[in-house]
ZATI-980204 format. One line per 4 residues: number of its first residue (from 0); their letters; for each residue x, y, z of N, C-alpha, C, O. Coordinates in steps of 0.2 Angstrom, whole numbers. Example, Ala and Ser with C-alpha at 12.3 -4.5 7.8 and 13.67 -1.06 7.14 Angstrom:
% ZATI-980204
0 = as = 66/-28/39/62/-22/39/66/-16/39/71/-17/42 | 64/-11/35/68/-5/36/64/0/39/67/6/40
This chain:
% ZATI-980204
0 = xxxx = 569/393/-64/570/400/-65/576/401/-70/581/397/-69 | 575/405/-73/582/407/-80/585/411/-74/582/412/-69 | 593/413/-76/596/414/-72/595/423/-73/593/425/-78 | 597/428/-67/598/434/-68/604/438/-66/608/435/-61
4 = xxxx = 606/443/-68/612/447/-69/612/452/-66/606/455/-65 | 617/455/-62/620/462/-59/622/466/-64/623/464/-70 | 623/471/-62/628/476/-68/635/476/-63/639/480/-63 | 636/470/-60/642/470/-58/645/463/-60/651/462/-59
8 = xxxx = 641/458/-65/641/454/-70/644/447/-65/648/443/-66 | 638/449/-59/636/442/-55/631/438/-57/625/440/-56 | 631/432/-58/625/430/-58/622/427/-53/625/425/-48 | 614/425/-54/611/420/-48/606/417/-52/603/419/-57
12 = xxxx = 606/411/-48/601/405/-51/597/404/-45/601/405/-40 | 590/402/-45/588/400/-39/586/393/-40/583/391/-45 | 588/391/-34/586/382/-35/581/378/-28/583/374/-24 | 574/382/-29/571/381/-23/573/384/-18/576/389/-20
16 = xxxx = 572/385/-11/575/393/-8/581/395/-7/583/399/-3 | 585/392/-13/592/392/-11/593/394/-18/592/392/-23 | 598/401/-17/601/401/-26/607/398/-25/608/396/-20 | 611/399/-32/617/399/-33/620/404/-36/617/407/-41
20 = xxxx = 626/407/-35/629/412/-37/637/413/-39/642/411/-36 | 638/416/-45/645/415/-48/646/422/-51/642/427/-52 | 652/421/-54/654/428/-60/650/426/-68/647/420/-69 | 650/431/-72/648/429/-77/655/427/-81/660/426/-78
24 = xxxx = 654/426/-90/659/424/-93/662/431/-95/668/431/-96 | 658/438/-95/661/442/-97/664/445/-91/668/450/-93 | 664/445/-86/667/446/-80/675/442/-79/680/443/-75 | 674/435/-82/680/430/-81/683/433/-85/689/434/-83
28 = xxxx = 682/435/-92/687/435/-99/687/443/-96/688/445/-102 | 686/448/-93/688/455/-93/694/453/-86/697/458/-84 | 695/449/-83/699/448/-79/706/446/-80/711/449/-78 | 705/440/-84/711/435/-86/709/429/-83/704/427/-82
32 = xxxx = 717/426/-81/715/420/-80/714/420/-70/717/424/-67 | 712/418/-69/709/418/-60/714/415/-55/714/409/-56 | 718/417/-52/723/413/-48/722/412/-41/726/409/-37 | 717/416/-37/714/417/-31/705/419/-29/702/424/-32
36 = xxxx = 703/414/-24/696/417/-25/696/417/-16/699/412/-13 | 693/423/-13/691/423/-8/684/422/-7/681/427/-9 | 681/417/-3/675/416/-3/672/419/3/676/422/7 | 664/418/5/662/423/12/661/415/16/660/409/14
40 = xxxx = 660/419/23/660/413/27/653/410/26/649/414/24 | 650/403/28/645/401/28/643/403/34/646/403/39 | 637/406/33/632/406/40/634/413/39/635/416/45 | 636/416/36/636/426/35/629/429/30/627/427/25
44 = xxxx = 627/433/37/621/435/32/624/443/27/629/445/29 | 620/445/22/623/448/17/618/451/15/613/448/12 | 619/459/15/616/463/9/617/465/3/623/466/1 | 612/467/-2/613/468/-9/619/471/-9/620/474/-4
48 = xxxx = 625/473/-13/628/477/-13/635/476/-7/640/480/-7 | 634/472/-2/640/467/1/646/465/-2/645/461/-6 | 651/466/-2/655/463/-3/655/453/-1/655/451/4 | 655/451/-6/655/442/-4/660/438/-4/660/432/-2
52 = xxxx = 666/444/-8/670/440/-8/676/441/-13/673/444/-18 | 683/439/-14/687/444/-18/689/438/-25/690/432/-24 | 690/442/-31/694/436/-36/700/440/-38/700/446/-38 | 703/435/-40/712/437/-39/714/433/-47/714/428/-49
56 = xxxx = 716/440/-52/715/436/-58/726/438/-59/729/441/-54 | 728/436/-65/735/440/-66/734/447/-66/737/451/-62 | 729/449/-71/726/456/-71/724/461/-65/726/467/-65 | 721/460/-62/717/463/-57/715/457/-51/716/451/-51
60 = xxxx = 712/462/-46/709/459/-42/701/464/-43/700/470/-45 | 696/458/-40/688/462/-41/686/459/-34/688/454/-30 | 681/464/-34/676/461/-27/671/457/-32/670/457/-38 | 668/453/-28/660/450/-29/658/452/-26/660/453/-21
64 = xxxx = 650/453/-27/645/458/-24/639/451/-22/637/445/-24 | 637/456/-16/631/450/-15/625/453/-20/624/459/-21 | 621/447/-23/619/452/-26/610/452/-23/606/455/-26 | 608/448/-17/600/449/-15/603/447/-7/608/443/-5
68 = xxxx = 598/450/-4/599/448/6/599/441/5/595/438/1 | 602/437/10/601/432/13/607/429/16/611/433/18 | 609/421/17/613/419/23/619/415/17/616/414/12 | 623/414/18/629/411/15/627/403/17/628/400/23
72 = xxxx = 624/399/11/624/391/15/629/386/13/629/381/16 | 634/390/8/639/386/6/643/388/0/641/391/-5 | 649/385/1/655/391/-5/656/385/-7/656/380/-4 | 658/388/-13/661/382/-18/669/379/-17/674/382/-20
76 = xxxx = 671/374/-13/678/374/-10/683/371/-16/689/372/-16 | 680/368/-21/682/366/-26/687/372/-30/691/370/-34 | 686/379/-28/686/384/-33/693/386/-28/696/390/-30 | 695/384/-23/699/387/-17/707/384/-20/712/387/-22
80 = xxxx = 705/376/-21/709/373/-24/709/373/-30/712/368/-32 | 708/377/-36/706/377/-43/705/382/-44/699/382/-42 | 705/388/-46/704/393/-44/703/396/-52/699/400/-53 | 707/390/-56/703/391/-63/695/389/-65/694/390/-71
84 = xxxx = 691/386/-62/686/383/-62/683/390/-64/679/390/-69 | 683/395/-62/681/403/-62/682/403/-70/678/407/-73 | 688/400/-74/687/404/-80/684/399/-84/679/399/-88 | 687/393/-83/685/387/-89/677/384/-89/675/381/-93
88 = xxxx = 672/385/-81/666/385/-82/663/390/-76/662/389/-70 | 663/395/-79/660/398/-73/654/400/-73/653/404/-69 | 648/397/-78/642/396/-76/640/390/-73/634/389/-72 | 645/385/-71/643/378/-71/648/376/-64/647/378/-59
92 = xxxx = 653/373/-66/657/371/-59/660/377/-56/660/377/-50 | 663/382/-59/664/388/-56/662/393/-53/664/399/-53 | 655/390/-49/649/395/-45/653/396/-40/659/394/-40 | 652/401/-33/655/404/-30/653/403/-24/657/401/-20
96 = xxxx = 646/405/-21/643/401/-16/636/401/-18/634/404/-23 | 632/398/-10/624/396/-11/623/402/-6/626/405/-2 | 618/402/-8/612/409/-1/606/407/-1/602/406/-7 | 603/406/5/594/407/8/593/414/7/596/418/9
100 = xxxx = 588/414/2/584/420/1/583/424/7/582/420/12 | 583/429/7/578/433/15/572/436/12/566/436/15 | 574/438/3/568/443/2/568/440/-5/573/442/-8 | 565/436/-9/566/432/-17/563/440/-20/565/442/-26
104 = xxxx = 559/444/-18/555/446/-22/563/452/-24/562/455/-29 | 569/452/-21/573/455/-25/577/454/-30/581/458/-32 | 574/447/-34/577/445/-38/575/449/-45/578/451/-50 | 568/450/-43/565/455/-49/570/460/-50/573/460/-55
108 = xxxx = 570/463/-46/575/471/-48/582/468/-52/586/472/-54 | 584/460/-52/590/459/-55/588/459/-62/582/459/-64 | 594/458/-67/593/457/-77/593/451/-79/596/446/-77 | 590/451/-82/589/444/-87/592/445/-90/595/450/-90
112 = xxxx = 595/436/-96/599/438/-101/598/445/-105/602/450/-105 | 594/445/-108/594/451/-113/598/456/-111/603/459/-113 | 593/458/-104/597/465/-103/605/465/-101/608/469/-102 | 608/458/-98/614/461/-96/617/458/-103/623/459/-103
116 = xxxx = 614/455/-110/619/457/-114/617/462/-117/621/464/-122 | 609/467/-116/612/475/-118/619/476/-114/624/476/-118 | 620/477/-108/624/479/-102/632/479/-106/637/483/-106 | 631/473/-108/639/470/-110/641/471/-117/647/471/-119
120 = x = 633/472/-121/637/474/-129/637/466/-132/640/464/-138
C-alpha cells in the first residue's frame, strides 16, 4: 500500500495488519529541529482524532493525532533517544509508532500523496 495522509500531516503506511505511523516532512520543516517526542503507551487503544502523542521542536510544541482506531503495538524507542530522527528521516527511521488496525476500511477516508500535496501547496 502507498502511503496516506491527515490534514494534521500524519502519515500511515500499512504493513500487513499492522501500520506504521510518523509526521510528514512538511510537518518536521514547519517545526524546526525536534528535541523531544512523547510517545503513547503500547497496548493503548486509540481513536481517529486521539491525541498519540506530543513533539517538542525549538519552535513549538504539536500533538500527533491518531490517525485510524486501533491498539498501540509499538513506539519507535530510537526516536526517545534521538529525537532528531523526526527531522533528518522522518518517513523512514523517524516513524513514531505501530498500530493493529480495528477498522482498515478507515484508511480510505485518509489522502494520498496528491491530495496532501494539494493540502501543503
Amino acid at each position: 500500500m502507498s502511503l496516506k495522509y491527515t490534514e494534521d500531516h500524519e502519515w500511515i503506511r500499512l504493513e500487513g495488519e499492522i501500520a506504521v505511523v510518523g509526521i510528514t516532512h512538511h510537518a518536521q520543516d514547519a517545526l524546526g529541529d525536534v528535541v523531544f517526542v512523547d510517545l503513547p503507551e503500547v497496548g493503548a487503544t486509540l481513536a481517529p482524532k486521539d491525541v498519540a502523542g506530543v513533539v517538542e521542536s525549538v519552535k513549538a510544541a504539536a500533538d500527533v493525532y491518531m490517525p485510524i482506531s486501533g491498539t498501540i503495538t509499538e513506539v519507535n524507542e530510537a526516536l526517545r533517544s534521538d529525537p532528531s530522527l523526526a527531522n533528518s528521516d522522518p518517513m523512514g527511521a523517524g516513524w513514531f509508532f505501530k498500530v493493529k488496525l480495528s477498522n482498515p476500511a478507515q484508511l480510505d477516508a485518509l489522502m494520498d500523496e496528491a491530495a496532501y500535496k494539494g493540502l501543503t501547496g
